[in-house]
C-alpha positions as CSV (number, residue, x, y, z in Angstrom):
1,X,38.7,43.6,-49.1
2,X,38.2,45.4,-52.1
3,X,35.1,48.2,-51.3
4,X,34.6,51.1,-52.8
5,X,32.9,52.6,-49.7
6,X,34.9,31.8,-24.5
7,X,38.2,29.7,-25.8
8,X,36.6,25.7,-25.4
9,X,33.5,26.0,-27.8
10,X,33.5,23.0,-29.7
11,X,31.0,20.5,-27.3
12,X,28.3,23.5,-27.8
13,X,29.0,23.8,-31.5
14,X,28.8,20.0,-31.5
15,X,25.1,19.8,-30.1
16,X,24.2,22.8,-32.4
17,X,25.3,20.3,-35.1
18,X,23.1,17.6,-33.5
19,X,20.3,19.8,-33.8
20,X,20.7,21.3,-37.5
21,X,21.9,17.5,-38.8
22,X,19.8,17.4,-41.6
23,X,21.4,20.2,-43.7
24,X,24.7,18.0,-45.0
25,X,24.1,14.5,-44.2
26,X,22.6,12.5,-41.2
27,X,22.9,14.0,-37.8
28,X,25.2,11.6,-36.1
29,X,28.0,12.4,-39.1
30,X,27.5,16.2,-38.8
31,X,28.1,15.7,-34.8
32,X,31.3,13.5,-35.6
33,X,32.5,16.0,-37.7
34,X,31.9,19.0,-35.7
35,X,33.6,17.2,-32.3
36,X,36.5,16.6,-34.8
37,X,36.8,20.3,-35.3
38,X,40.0,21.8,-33.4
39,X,39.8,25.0,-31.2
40,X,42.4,27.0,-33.5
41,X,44.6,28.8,-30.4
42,X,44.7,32.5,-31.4
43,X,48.0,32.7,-30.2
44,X,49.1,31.2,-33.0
45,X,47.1,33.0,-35.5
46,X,48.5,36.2,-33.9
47,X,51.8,35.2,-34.3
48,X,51.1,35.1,-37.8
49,X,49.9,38.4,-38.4
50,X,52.8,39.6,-36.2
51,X,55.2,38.1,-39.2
52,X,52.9,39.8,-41.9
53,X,54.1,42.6,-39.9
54,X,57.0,42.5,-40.1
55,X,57.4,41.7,-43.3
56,X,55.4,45.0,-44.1
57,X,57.6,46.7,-41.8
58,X,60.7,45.5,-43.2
59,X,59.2,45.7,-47.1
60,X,58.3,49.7,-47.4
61,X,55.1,49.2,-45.3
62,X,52.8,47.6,-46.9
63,X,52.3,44.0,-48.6
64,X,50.3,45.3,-52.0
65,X,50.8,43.6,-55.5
66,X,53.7,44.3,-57.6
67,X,55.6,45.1,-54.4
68,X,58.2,43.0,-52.3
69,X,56.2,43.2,-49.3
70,X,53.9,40.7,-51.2
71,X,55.9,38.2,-52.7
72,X,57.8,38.2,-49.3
73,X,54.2,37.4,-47.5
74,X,53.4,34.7,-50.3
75,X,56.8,33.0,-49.2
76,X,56.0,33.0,-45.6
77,X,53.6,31.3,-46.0
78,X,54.4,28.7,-48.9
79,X,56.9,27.8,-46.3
80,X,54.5,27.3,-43.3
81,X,53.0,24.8,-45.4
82,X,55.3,23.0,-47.2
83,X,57.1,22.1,-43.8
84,X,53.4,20.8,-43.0
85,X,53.1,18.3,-45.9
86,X,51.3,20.3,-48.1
87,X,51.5,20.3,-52.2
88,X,51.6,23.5,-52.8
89,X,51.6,24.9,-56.2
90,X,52.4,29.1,-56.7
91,X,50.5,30.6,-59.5
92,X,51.7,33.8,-61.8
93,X,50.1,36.5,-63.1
94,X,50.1,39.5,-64.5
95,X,48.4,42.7,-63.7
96,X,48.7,46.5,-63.4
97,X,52.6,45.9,-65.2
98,X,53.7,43.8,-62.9
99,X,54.0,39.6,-61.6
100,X,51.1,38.7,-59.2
101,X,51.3,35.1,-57.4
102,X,48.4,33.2,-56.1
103,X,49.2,30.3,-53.5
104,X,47.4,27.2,-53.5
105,X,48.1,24.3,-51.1
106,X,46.6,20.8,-51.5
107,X,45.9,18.3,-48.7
108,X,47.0,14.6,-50.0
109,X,44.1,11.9,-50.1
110,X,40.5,12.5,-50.0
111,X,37.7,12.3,-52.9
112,X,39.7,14.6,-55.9
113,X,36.1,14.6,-57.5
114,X,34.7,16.8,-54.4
115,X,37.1,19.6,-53.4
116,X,36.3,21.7,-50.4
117,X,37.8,25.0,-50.7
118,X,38.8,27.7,-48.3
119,X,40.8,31.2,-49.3
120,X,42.2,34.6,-48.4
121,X,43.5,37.3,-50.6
122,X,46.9,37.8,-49.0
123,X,47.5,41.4,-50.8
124,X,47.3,44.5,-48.7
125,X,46.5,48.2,-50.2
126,X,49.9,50.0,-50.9
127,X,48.9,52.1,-47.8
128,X,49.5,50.3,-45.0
129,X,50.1,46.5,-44.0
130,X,46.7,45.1,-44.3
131,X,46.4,43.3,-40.9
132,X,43.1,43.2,-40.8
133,X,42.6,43.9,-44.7
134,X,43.1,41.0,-45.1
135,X,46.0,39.1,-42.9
136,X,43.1,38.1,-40.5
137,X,41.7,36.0,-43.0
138,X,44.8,34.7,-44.4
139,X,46.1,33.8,-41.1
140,X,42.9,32.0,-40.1
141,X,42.8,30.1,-43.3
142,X,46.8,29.4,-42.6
143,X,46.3,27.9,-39.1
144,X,43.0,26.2,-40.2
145,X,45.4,24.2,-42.8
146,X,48.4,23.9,-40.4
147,X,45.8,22.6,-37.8
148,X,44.6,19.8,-40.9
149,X,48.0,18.6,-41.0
150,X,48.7,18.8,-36.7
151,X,46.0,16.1,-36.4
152,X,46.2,13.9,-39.4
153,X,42.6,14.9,-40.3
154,X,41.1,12.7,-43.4
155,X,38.0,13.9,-45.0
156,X,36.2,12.2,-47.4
157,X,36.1,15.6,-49.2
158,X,39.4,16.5,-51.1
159,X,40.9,19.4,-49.2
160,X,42.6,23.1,-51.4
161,X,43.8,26.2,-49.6
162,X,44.3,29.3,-51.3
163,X,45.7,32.5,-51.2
164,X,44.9,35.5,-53.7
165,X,47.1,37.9,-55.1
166,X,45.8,41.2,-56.2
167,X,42.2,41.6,-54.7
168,X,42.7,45.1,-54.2
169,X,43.2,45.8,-57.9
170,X,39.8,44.1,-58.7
171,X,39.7,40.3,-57.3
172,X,42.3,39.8,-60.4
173,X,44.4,36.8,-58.7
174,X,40.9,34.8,-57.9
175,X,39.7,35.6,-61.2
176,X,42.8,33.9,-62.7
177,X,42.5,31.2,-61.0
178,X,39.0,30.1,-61.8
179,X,39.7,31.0,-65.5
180,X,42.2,29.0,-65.4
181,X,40.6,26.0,-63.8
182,X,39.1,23.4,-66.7
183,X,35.4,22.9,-67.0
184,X,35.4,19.7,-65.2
185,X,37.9,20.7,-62.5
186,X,35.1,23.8,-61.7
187,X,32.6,21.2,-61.5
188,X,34.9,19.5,-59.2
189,X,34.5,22.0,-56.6
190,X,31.8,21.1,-53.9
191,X,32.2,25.0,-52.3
192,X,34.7,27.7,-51.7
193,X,35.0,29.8,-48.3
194,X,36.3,33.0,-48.6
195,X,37.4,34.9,-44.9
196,X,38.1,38.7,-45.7
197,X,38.3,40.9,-42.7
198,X,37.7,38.3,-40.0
199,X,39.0,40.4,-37.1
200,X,37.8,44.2,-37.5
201,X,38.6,46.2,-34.0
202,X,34.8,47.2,-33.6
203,X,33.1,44.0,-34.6
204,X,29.9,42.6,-36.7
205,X,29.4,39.1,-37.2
206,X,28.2,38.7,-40.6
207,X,27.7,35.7,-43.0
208,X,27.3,35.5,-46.5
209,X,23.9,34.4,-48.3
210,X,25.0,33.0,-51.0
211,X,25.0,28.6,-50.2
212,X,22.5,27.8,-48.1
213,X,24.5,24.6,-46.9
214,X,27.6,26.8,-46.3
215,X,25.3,29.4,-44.6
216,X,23.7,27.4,-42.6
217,X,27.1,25.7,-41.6
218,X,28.7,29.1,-40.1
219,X,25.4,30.2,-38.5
220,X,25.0,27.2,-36.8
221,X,28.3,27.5,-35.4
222,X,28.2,31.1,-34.4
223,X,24.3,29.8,-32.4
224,X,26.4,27.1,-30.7
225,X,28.4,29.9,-29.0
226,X,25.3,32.1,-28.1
227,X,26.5,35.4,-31.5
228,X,24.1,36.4,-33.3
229,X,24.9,37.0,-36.9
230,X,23.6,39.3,-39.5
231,X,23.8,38.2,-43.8
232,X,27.1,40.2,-45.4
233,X,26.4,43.2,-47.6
234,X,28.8,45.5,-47.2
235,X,31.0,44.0,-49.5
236,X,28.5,41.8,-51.0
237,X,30.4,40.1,-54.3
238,X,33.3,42.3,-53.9
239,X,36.0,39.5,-52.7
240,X,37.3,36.7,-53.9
241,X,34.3,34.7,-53.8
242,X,32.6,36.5,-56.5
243,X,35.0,35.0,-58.8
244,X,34.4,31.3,-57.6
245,X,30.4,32.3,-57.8
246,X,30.7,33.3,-61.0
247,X,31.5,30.1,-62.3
248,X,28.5,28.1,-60.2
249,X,30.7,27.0,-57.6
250,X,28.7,27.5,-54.2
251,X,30.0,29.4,-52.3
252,X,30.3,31.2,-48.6
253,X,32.2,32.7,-46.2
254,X,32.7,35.6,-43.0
255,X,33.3,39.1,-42.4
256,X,33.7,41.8,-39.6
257,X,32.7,45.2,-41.0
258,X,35.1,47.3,-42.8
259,X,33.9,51.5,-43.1
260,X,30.3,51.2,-42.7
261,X,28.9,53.0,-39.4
262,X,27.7,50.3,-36.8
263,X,24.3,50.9,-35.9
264,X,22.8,51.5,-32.6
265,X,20.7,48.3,-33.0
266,X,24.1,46.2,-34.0
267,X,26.0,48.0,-30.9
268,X,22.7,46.6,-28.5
269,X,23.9,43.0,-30.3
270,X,27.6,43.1,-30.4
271,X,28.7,45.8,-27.8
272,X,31.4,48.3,-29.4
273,X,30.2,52.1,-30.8
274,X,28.3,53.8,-33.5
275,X,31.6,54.1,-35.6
276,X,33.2,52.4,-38.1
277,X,33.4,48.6,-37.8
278,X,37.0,49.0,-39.3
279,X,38.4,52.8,-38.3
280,X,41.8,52.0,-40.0
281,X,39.7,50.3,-43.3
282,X,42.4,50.7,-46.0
283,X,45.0,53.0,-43.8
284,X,48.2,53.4,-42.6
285,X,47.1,52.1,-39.3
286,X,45.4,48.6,-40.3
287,X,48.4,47.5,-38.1
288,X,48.6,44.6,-35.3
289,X,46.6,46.7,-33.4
290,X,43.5,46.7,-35.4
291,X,42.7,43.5,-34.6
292,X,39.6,42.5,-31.9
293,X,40.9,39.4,-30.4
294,X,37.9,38.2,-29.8
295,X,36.1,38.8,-32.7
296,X,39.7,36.9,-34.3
297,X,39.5,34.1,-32.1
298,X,35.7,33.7,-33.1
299,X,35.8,33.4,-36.7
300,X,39.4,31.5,-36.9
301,X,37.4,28.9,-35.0
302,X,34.4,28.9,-37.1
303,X,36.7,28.7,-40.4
304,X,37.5,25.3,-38.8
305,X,34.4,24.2,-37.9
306,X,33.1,24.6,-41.5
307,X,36.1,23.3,-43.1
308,X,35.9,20.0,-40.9
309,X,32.1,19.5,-41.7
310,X,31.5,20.4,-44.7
311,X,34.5,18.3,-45.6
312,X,33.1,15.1,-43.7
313,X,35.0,12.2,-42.4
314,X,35.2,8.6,-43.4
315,X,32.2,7.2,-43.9
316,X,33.1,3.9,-44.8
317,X,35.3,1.8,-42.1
318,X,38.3,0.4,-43.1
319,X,37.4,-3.1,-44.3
320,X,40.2,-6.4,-43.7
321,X,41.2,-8.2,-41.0
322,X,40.5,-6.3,-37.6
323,X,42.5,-6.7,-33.9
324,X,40.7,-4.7,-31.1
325,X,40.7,-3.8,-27.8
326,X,37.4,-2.5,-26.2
327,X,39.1,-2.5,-22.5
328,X,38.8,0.9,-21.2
329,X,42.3,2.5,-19.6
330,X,42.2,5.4,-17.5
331,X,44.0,8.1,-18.7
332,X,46.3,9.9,-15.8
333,X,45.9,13.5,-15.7
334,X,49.2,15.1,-16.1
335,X,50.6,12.1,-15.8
336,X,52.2,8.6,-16.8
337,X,52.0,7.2,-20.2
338,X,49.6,4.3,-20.4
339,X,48.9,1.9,-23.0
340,X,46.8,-0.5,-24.8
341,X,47.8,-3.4,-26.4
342,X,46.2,-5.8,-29.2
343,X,48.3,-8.7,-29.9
344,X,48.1,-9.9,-33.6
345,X,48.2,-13.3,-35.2
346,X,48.2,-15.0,-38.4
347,X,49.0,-12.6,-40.5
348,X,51.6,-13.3,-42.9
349,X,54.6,-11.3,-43.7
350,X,55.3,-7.6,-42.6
351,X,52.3,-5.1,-41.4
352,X,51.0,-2.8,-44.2
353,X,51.8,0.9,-46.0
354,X,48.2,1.4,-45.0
355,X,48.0,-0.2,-41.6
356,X,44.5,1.6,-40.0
357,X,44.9,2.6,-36.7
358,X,41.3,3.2,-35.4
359,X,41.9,5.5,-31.9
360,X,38.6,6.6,-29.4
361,X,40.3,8.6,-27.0
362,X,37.7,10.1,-24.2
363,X,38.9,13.5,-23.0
364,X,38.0,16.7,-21.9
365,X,40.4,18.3,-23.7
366,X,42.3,16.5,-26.4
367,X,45.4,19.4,-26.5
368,X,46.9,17.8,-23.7
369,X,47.4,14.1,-25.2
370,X,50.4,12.8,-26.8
371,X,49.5,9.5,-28.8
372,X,51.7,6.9,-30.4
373,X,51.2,3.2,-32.1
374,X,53.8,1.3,-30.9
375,X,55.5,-1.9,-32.8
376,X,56.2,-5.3,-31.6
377,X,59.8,-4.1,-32.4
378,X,59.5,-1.1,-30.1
379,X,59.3,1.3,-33.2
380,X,57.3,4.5,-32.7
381,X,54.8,5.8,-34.4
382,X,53.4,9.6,-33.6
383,X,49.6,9.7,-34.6
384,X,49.0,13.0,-32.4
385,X,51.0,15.3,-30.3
386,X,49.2,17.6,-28.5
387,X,47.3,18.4,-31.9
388,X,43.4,19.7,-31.6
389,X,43.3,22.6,-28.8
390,X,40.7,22.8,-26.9
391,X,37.7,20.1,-28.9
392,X,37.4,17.1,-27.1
393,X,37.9,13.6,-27.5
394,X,40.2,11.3,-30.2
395,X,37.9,9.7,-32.4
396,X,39.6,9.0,-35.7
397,X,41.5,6.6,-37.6
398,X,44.6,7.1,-38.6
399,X,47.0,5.4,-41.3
400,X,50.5,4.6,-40.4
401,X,53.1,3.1,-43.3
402,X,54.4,0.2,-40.8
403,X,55.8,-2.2,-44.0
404,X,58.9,-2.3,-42.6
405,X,57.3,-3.8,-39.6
406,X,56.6,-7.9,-38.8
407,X,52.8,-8.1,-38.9
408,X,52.6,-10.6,-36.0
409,X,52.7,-9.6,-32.0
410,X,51.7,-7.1,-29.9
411,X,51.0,-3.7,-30.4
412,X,50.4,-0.7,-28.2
413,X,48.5,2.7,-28.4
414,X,50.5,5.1,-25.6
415,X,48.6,7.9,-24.8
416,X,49.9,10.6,-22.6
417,X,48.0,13.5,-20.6
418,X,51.0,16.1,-20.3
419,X,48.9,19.3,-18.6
420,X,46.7,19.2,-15.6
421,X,43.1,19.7,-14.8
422,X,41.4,17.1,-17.7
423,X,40.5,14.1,-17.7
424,X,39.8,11.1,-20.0
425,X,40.1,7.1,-20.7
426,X,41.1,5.2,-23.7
427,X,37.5,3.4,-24.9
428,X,39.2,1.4,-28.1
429,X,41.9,0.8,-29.6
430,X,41.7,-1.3,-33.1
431,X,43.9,-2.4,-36.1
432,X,42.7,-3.3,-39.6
433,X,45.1,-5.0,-41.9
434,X,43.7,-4.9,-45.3
């Protein structure tokens, strides 16, 4: 940032949604899309800032613009994403006398005329590796996208990920960006959410002001868990939301503390001490080990949440010819694979490109399932492998390209529990051929 001074969540978060429906839409969508949000495993956002790390390490220790330690962190994780399925487009600049890149990675499908947003700048100070300033946001917002593409998600909303270059010089890769962006592609943007300093070693949990919709949205998550939250001023319009705000785009975001002095009051609300939220705020030491775990694992999961529902889900059922089974089939734990079959007739010709696979999985804990869609011919189809952590329950349809498939006979869902202790059931299993 640029200043000049308990693991399975989700059902809780769900009911807060229940509660606080009216903000985005009717309650019953707000609760589907908040039970659609994944727990994001903090092991894997660790891992990533282990690799900006490294890089740093490896790079003259630090990641800052103009310096090989950046470009080298902006190809990490292009790659990440690319592998993912991601269009991802890197953008040049120029600034200070030398090339700055933003990163920006689009989700295919979804509404192009509403674009949900979420960002990170990626640079660090030339003092140190920037961990916390600011790989914690950039690997939440990295595993939030990776997380899109594990479980197939489809919003209604258009999805874009970004990653800034130059922050620390003055927000100048985000202020490119939005200058760069058309009229109407601004006005395309339904809301940006920026994550700067998501995991500061001596913790606040503040939100920004600035959408109410988007406000509301990470509060209501954070009141689902039982953390109380304070509004973001510390580094009020100083990160790379400032430049999307300046345009009218509404915006939001999170943010741990950086050099202010925690309060007594704050350390009576969040535990930790009357220092510094971030001791090692643009030093030498902002290293893997300024990072609170917890306060990491927090806000990596609200990023999620917010991006699922304020990107909403298909509103609209698939519309065609539908074959469904409504028998339920128990669901071993940590055991066999068992299926569900609906046998299809009188279509002509081979299955679709866009064959709907509607799937309503019921189970504690959706990380453990393996799920495939299974031809007449035997030919497998993976719609979700183990994709989702620790949220609950399959409830989504997905779209499978099965045209080189004959249309006619019978077709399976196989669903797998491969860990122990949860349980669950298939409730449905349903094709639409348009």
């Amino acid at each position: 940032m640029n200043i000049s001074v308990p693991r399975r969540v989700t059902a809780v978060a769900a009911l807060a949604a229940l509660a606080l429906g009216g903000l985005t839409g009717t309650a019953g969508a707000d609760a589907r899309a908040a039970a659609a949000a994944p727990d994001i495993p903090l092991a894997n956002v660790k891992q990533h800032l282990t690799d900006l790390q490294s890089i740093a390490t490896a790079n003259g220790g630090n990641r800052a613009h103009g310096r090989t330690g950046y470009k080298a962190s902006i190809d990490f994780v292009k790659a990440k994403l690319d592998a993912a399925g991601y269009t991802t487009t890197l953008q040049t600049f120029t600034s200070s006398g030398a090339t700055g890149y933003n990163l920006i990675a689009d989700w295919p499908g979804g509404d192009p005329n509403q674009v949900l947003m979420a960002g990170a700048h990626l640079d660090s100070v030339s003092s140190g590796a920037g961990i916390n300033d600011n790989g914690s946001g950039s690997a939440a917002v990295l595993e939030t996208a990776l997380a899109v593409a594990r479980s197939g998600y489809q919003p209604s909303k258009h999805l874009r990920f970004g990653w800034w270059g130059a922050e620390e010089l003055g927000l100048v890769g985000s202020k490119y960006y939005v200058s760069q962006l058309p009229t109407a592609e601004r006005a395309k943007v339904s809301g940006y959410l920026n994550f700067d300093m998501i995991g500061s070693p001596n913790p606040g949990y503040f939100v920004y002001d600035d959408d109410p919709t988007i406000e509301a949205t990470f509060k209501e998550y954070f009141a689902g868990l039982g953390v109380p939250t304070e509004i973001e001023t510390e580094g009020d319009g100083r990160s790379d939301h400032a430049s999307f705000k300046n345009v009218g785009i509404p915006v939001g975001g999170l943010f741990t503390g950086a050099s202010r002095i925690k309060s007594s009051a704050q350390v009576s609300k969040w535990g930790g001490t009357a220092t510094a939220f971030d001791r090692c705020y643009h030093s030498s030491c902002d290293t893997t080990s300024n990072i609170s775990d917890t306060a990491l694992d927090r806000n990596s999961d609200a990023a999620a949440y917010a991006v699922w529902k304020l990107s909403g889900t298909t509103t609209n059922p698939p519309t065609g010819t539908v074959f469904e089974n409504s028998a339920d089939v128990s669901v071993p734990d940590n055991g066999v694979a068992v299926t569900s079959t609906v046998n299809v007739t009188g279509i002509t010709g081979n299955a679709p490109s866009n064959l709907a696979v509607g799937v309503d999985i019921v189970h504690t804990y959706r990380g453990d399932l393996v799920v495939d869609l299974i031809a007449p011919d035997g030919s497998v189809y993976s719609l979700s492998n183990r994709a989702g952590g620790s949220a609950d329950n399959i409830q989504q349809t997905f779209t499978v390209n099965a045209s080189t498939e004959v249309a006619n006979g019978a077709w399976k869902l196989r669903v797998q529990d491969k860990a122990s202790v949860d349980t669950g059931y298939i409730n449905n299993f349903k094709l639409t051929f348009p």
